[in-house]
N, C-alpha and C positions, 0 to 999 in steps of 0.2 A: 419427475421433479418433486423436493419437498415444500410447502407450504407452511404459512403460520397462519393459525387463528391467534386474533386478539381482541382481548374484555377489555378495553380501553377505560379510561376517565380514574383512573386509582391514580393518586401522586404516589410516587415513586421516591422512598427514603433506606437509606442507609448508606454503608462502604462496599467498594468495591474495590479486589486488587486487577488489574488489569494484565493483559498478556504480552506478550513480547510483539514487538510492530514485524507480519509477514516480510516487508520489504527490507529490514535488515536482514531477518534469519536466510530468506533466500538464499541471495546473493553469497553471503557467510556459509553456506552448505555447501553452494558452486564453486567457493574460493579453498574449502578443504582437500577437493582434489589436488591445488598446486602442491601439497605435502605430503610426504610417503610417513610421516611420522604421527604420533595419535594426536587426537583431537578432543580434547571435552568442550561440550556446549551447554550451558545452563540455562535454563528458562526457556525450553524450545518448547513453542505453543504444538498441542495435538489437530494440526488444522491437515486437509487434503491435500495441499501442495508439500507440503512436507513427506506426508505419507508415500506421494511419489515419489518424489526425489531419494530417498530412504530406499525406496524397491528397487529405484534404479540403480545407487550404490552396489544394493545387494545383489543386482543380477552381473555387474560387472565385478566381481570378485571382492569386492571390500569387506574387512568388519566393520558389524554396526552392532552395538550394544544400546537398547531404551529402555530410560523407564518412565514410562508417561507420568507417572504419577508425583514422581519429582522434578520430569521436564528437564532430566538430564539425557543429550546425547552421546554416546563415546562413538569417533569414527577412526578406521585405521585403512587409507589405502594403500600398504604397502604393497600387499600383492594382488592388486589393480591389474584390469587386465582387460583394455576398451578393442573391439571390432564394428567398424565401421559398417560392414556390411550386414552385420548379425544384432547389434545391439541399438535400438530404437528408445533415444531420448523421451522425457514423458512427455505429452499430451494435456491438451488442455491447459495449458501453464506457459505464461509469453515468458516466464522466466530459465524457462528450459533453454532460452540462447544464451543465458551466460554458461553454460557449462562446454560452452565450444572454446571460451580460452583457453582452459585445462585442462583441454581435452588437446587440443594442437599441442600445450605445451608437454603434457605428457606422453602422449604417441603418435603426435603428430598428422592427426584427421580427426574429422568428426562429420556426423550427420545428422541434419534436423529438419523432422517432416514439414511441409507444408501447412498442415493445419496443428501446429501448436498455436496456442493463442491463449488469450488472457480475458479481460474485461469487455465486453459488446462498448471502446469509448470512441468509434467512426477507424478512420485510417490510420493506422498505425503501418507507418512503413520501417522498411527491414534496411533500406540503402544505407543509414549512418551507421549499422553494425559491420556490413558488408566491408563499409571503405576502410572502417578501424582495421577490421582481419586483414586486408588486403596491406594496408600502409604496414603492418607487421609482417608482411613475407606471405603470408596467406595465400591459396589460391584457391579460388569460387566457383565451382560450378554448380548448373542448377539442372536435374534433371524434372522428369514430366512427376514425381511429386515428392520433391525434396531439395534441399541443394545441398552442397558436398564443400567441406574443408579440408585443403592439404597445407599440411608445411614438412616440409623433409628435414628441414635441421632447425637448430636455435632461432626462435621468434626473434627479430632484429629491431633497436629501439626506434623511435621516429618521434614529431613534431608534429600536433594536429591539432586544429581551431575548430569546434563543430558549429555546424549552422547553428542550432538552436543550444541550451543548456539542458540536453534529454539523460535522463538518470540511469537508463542501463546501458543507452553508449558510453557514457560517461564510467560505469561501473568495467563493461566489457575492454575499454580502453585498460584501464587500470590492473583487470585480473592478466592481461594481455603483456603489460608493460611492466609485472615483477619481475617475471623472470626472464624476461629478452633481453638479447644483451647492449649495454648502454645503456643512456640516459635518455626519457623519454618527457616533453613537455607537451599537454593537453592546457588549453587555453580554452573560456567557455564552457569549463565542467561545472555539471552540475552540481550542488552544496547539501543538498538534504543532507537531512539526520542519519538515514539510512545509508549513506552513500559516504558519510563519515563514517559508519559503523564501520563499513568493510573497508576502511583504510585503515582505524584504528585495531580492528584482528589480524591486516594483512601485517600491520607492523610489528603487531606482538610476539608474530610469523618468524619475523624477521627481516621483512621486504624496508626497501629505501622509498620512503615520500614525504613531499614536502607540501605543505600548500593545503593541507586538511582543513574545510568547512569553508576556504574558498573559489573562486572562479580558475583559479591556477594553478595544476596541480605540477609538480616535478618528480619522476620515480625514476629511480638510480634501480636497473637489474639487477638480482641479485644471483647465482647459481642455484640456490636451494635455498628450503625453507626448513624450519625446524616445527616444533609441536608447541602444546597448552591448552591452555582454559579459557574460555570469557563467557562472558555474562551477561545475556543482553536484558537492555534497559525496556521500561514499561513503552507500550506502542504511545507515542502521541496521538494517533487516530482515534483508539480505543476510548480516551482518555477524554477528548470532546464529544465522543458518540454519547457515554454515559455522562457527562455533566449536563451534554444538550436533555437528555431526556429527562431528567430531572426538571430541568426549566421548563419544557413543555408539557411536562404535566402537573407543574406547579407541587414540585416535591421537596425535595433536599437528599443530595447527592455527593457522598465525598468519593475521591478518586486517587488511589495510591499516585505521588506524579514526582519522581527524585530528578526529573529535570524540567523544572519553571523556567530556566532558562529563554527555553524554547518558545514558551509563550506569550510573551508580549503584544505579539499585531493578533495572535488569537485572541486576546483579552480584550482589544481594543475592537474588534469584529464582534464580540457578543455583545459590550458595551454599545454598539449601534440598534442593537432590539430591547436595549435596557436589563439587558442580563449582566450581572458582574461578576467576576472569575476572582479568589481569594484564594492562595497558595501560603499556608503555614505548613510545617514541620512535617514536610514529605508529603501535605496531601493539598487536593486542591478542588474545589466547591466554587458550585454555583449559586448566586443571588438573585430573585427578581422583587423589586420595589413595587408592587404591583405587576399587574398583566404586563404581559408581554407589548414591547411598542418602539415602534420605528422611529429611531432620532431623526428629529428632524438635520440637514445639511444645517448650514451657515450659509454659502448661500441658495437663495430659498427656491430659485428656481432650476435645482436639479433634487434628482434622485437620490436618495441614497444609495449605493452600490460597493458591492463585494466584489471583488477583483480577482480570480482565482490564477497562478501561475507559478513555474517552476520559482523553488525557495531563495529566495526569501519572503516571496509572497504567500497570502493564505494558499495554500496547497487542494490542487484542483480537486482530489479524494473528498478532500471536506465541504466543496460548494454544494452537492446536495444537500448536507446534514443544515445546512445554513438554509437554503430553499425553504426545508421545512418548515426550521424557524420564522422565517419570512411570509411564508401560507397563515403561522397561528397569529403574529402580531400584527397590532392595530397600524395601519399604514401602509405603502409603500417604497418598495427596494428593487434596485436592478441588480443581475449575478450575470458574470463575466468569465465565463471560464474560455482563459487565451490559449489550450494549452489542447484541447479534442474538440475535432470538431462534430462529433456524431453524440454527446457527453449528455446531451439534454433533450434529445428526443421524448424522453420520459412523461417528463411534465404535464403532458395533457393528463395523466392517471392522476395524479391532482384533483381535475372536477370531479371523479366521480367521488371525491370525498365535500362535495359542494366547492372547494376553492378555486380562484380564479389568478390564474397561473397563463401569463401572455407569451408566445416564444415570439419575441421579434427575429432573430436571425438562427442558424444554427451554433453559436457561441453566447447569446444571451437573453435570460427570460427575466420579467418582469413580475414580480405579484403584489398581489394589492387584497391586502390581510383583511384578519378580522370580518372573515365571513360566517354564516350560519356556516357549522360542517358537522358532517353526518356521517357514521359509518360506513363503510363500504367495501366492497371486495375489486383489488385492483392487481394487474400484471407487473413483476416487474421484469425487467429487460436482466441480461446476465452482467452484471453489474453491482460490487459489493456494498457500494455506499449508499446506492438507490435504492434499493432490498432493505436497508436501515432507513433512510430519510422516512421512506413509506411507511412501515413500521412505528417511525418515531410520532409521526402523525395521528396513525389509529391510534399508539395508547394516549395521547390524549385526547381522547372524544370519545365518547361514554358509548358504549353498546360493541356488537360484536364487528368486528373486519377481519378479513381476510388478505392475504399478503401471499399471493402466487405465486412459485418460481424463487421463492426466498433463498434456496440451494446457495448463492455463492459468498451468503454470510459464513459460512460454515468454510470457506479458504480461506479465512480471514480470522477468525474470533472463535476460539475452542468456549466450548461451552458459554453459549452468550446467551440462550434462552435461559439456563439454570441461575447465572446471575441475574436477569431480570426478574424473577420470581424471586431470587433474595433481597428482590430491593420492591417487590410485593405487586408484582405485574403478573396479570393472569395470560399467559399465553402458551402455546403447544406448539410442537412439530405436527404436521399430518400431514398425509400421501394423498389422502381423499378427505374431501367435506361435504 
């Protein structure tokens, strides 16, 4: 595994253009298969899940044209050509189940190992994918390490309310129900940004849906899909990672950002540590009026607290980056992530940066800022936001830290060390220290 060393305590200034958010392109990859016609994608980040997804393409007969350097992908699956028995989905990537829509839809099986997976964020179960494939004609079977998808003719449309508002059933429902026949209404879907993305390329496709960005979605089958272009938009993740560090190292930070939209309750969430978010003319910066410091509530005898849960709420990805912020300023805040329960284990690597960081339950920790903090060499779990929160931490505290296992920044954020040194942060990759 790789590691970062980091020379902490430098404020961090300048611009940064930001990368395309993982969690659209994904999905937008998985959803190229439903088309035998070509595909351009622009602004595809050079991160490790891609690079799979891309080999897997190319082991099952597609073209693939890249060029990293302008972050355009051309794909053509016409002469696609998937075996169940011989061809093995990637690994390490929970996003490899969406490629079983398009996979039933176009030859009607698929198979995905066991240990594909994603984030170390506790239990993530597999049943609300299961019952999607299944309500579409599907049939499941699970051998000793993998389970198996059949459908012998046209996916058939249906009516489905999911327990929760979960974003890749919600996405898998959808790659599911372009091209099955009939009309299909999901109730309870999830709204991200991302999960609009791939409704808005599945339509450019040519797919029928109704109900983009909210709880309801409605897709009318279509027989086929056609071809084109799209262009994805800057990651909003990216976008608070780098305006956070900024504020934590009492820098000045601008951030390409062509949808402020989006950020409203993020602005009102850094506005609770006295950071304030400004969005002019495509970009968008962070302010602190002094140190970093815990609003007090109104009323006075609670906490303050971040609420992390699927969108429209602050997005549980970003409750670590908040954590940290919460470690550097003066007072205390409670964080609430409703959404994993294994998500904050982390936290104790915290003290060994001195801060005092409480986990009352396995969904919510407490800290109580503005402590002496001191460098430190700390683990992180396989976890992309924690790897950063940590990180975000050392560079501000002056002297060297260490950031162990940092590896699954790197499926997320192409070149994110080399931006942090153009915004005048001393840190490296290393294998060993």
């Amino acid at each position: 595994m790789s590691h970062l060393i980091v020379h902490g305590g430098t404020p961090l200034r300048g611009r940064i253009l930001p990368s395309a958010n993982k969690n659209a392109v994904l999905p937008i990859l998985c959803a190229t298969l439903l088309t035998r016609e070509p595909v351009r994608l622009n602004g595809v980040p050079d991160i490790t899940d891609v690079r799979r997804l891309v080999a897997f393409f190319r082991s099952i007969g597609s073209s693939v044209e890249v060029d990293d350097a302008r972050g355009v992908l051309h794909l053509h699956h016409r002469d696609t050509a998937f075996d169940e028995c011989r061809h093995v989905l990637p690994q390490q990537m929970r996003s490899s189940i969406m490629l079983v829509p398009p996979l039933l839809a176009r030859f009607g099986a698929a198979r995905i190992e066991n240990d594909v997976q994603g984030c170390t964020l506790g239990v993530r179960e597999i049943d609300p994918h299961v019952e999607v494939m299944e309500r579409f004609g599907g049939d499941v079977a699970r051998t000793p390490d993998a389970f198996v998808v059949r459908c012998p003719g046209r996916l058939r449309a249906n009516r489905h309310w999911l327990d929760y508002a979960s974003v890749t059933t919600t996405e898998n429902f959808v790659l599911c129900a372009t091209l099955a026949a009939g009309e299909s209404v999901l109730t309870n879907a999830a709204s991200e940004p991302h999960v609009q993305a791939l409704c808005d390329f599945l339509v450019m496709l040519g797919a029928r849906i109704e109900g983009r960005g909210t709880s309801r979605l409605s897709i009318d089958g279509v027989d086929r899909l056609g071809g084109g272009e799209y262009t994805f938009a800057e990651d909003f993740h990216e976008i608070v990672t780098f305006l956070a560090l900024g504020a934590m190292t009492g820098g000045d930070v601008a951030v390409k950002n062509s949808q402020p939209e989006q950020f409203p309750l993020i602005d009102r969430t850094f506005a609770k540590f006295g950071v304030s978010l400004v969005h002019e003319n495509g970009w968008s910066r962070a302010t602190c009026d002094g140190p970093l410091r815990v609003r007090e509530p109104f009323t006075r005898n609670m906490l303050q607290k971040v609420e992390a849960a699927p969108w429209p709420y602050v997005p549980a990805d970003l409750l670590p980056i908040f954590i940290a912020i919460g470690v550097k300023a003066e007072g205390s805040a409670m964080f609430w992530n409703k959404v994993y329960d294994g998500a904050l284990g982390w936290t104790p690597e915290l003290s060994k940066f001195g801060a005092h960081a409480f986990l009352s339950d396995p969904h919510r920790v407490v800290t109580f800022g503005a402590k002496a903090l001191a460098p430190a060499e700390v683990e992180s779990p396989y976890i992309i936001r924690v790897a950063i929160a940590l990180l975000m931490l050392a560079a501000g505290i002056r002297g060297r830290s260490v950031i162990r296992n940092a590896a699954p920044i790197r499926r997320a954020h192409p070149r994110f060390v080399e931006n942090l040194r153009g915004l005048g942060a001393q840190i490296a990759w290393t294998d060993d220290h």
